[in-house]
C-alpha positions as CSV (number, residue, x, y, z in Angstrom):
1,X,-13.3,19.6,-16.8
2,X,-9.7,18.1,-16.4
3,X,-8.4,18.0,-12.7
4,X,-5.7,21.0,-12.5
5,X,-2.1,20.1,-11.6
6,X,-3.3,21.8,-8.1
7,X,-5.9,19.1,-7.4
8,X,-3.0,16.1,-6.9
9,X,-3.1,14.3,-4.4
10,X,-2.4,10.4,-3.0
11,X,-4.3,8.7,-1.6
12,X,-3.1,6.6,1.5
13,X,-4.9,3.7,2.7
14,X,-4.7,2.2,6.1
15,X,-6.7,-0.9,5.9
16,X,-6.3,-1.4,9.8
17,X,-8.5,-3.6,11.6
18,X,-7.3,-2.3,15.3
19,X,-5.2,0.5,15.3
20,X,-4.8,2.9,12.4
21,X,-1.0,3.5,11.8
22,X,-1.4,7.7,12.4
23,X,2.1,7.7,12.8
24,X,2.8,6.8,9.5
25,X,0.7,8.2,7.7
26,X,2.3,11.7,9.6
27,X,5.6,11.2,8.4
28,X,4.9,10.9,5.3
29,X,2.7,13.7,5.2
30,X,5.6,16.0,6.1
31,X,8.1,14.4,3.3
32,X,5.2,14.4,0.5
33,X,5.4,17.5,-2.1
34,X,1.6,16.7,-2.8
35,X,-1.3,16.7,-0.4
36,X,-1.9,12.8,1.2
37,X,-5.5,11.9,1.6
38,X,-6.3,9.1,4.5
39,X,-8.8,6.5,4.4
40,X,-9.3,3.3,6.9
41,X,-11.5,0.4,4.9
42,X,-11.0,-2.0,7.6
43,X,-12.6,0.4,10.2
44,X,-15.1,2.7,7.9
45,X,-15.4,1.3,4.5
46,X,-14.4,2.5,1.0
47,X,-16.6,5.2,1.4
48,X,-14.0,7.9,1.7
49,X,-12.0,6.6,-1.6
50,X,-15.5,6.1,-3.7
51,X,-15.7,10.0,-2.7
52,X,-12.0,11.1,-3.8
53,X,-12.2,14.4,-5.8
54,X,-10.5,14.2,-9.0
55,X,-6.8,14.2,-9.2
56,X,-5.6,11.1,-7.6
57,X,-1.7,11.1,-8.7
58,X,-0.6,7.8,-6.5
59,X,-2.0,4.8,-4.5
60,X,-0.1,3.4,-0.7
61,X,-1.6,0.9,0.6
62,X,-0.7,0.0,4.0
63,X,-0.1,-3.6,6.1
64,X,-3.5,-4.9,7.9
65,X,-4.1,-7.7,10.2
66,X,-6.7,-9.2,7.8
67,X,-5.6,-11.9,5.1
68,X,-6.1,-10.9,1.4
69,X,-8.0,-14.5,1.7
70,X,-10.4,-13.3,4.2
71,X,-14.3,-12.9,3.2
72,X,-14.3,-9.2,4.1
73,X,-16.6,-7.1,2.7
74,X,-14.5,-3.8,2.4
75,X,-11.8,-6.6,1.4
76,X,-13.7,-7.0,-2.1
77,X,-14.9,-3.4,-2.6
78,X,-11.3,-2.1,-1.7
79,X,-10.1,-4.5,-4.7
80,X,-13.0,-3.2,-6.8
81,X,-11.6,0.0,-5.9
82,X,-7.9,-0.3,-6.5
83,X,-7.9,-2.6,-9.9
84,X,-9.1,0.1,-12.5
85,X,-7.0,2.8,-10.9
86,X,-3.8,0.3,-11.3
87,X,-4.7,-0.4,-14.7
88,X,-5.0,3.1,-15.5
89,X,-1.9,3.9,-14.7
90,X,-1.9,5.4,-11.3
91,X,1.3,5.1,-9.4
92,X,0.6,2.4,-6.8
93,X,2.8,1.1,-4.3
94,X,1.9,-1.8,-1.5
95,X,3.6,-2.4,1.4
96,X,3.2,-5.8,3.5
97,X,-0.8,-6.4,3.1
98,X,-0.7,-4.1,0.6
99,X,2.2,-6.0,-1.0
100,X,0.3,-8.9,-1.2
101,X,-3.2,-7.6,-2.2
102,X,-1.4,-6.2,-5.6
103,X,0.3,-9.6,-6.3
104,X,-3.2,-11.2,-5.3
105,X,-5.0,-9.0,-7.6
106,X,-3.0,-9.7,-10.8
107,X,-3.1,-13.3,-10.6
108,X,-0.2,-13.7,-8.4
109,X,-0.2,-16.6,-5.2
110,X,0.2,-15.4,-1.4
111,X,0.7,-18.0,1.6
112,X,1.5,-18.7,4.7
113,X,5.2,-18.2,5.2
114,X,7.3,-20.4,8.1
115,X,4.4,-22.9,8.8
116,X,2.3,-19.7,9.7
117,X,4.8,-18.1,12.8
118,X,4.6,-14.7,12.9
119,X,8.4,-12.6,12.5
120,X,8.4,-9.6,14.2
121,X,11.9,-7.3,14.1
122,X,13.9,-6.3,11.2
123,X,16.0,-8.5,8.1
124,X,18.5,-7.0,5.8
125,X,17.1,-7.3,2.0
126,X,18.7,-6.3,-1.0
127,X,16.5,-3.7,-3.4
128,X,17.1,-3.5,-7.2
129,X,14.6,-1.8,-8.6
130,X,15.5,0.7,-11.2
131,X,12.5,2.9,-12.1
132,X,11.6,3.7,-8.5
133,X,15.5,4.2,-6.8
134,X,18.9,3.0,-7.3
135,X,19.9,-0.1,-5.8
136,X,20.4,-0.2,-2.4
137,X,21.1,-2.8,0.5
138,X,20.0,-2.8,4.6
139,X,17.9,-3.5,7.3
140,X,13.9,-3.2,7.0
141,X,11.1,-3.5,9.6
142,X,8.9,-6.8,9.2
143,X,5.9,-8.2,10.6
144,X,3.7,-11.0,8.6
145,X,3.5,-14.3,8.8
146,X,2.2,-14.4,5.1
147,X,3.7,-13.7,1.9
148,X,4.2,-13.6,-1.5
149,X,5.1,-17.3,-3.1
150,X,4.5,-16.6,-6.5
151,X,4.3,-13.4,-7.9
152,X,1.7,-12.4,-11.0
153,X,3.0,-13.8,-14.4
154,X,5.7,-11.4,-15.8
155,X,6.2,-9.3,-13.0
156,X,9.7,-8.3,-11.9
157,X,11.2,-9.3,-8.7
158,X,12.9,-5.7,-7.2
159,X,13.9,-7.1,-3.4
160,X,15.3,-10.2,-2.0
161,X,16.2,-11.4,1.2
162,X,17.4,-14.7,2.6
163,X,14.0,-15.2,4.1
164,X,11.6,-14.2,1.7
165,X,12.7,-14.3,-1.9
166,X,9.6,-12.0,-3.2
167,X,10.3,-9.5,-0.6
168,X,9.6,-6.7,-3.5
169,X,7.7,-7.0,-6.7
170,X,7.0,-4.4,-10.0
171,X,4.4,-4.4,-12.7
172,X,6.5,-4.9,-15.9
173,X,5.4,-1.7,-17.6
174,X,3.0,0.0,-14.7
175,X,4.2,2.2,-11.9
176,X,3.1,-0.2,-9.8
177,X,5.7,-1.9,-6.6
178,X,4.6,-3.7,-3.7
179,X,7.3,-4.5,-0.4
180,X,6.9,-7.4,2.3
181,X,8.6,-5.4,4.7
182,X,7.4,-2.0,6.6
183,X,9.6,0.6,4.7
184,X,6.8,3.1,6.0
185,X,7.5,2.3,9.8
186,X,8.1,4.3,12.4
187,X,9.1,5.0,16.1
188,X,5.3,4.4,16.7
189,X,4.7,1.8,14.7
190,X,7.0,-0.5,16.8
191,X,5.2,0.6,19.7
192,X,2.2,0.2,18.1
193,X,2.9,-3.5,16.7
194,X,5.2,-4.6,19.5
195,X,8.2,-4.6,17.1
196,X,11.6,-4.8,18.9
197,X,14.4,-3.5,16.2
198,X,18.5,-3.2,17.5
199,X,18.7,-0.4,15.7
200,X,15.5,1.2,14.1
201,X,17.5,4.1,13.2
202,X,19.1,1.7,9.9
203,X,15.8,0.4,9.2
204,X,13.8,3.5,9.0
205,X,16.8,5.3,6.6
206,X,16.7,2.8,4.2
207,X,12.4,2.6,4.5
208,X,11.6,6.2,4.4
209,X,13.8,6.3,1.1
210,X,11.9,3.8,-0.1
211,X,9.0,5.5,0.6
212,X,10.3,9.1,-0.6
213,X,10.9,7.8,-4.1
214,X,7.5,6.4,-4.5
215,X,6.1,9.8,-3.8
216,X,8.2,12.0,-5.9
217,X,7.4,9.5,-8.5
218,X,3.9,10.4,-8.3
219,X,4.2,14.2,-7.5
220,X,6.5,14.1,-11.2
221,X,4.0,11.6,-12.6
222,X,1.1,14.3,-12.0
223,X,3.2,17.4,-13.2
224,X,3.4,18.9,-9.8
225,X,7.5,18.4,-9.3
């Protein structure tokens, strides 16, 4: 039997190897029209996602502090996981590790940005990416010291900045986005992460939007908006 419209849902994974990012996952909890599932790889496995009831209408995946190079486990069966749903069409957005994984998984090449230091804070980037939200320009949260250096062959690149010129990347044809920065972060994740920010305020406007979009996309995607 076909899921019913009522069954949508998204699924967010934290693949957190510490601290799980609660916080975040709240918040977007309250904005989402459609029910948010949670799931923590790096801590618990894939067992949760391998479990997921039918319905799945959209795919976040969350920052880590594991490398999408690291010999992990969960690392492979989270890709085993995530590449069929992408390629079938599931709306799918990453967001710092999960940024990378995508570009990583389609053939793309992620390294160590700024001879490997670690930036912490906020940088203004510049977002043009048309089927997700208009255009728009202002501070987002960081915290990587990896990156994306060459993104997969015949993708679209939908953010720039000064210091990372893949800082947001789109499947040509797929609903499929990933973002360097933290567009999901919150009061708590700068406590969580150690993140100073001027004026987090700026930062999580512009990131929650970002965010927003991706799941009315997938609530309108699944026929429940």
């Amino acid at each position: 039997m076909p899921p019913r419209p009522t069954d949508a849902h998204i699924a967010v994974i934290d693949p957190a190897t510490r601290n799980p990012e609660l916080d975040c996952f709240n918040a977007m909890a309250r904005r989402a029209s459609l029910p948010l599932t949670y799931h923590l790889p790096g801590l618990h496995g894939v067992d949760s996602l391998l479990r997921e009831r039918p319905g799945l209408a959209g795919v976040v995946i969350l920052g880590s502090g594991a490398s999408v190079h690291d010999d992990l486990p969960w690392l492979s069966a989270l890709a085993d996981w995530l590449r069929p749903r992408c390629l079938a069409g599931a709306p799918v957005m990453g967001l710092c590790f999960g940024h990378q994984l995508l570009a990583h998984l389609f053939g793309g090449e992620v390294g160590l940005l700024w001879a490997g230091e670690k930036r912490r804070g906020a940088r203004v980037v510049q977002i043009d990416a048309p089927r997700l939200m208009p255009a728009a320009e202002g501070p987002l949260v960081i915290s990587h010291r990896e990156g994306v250096v060459r993104p997969p062959a015949g993708w679209h690149t939908v953010a720039t900045s000064e210091a990372v010129p893949y800082d947001g990347i789109a499947h040509p044809t797929l609903p499929i986005w990933g973002f360097q920065p933290h567009p999901e972060a919150t009061a708590g994740f700068l406590a969580n992460n150690d993140i100073a920010v001027a004026n987090p305020e700026a930062a999580f406007a512009l990131g929650h939007r970002i965010v927003a979009a991706f799941l009315d996309l997938a609530a309108e995607k699944s026929g429940c908006r």
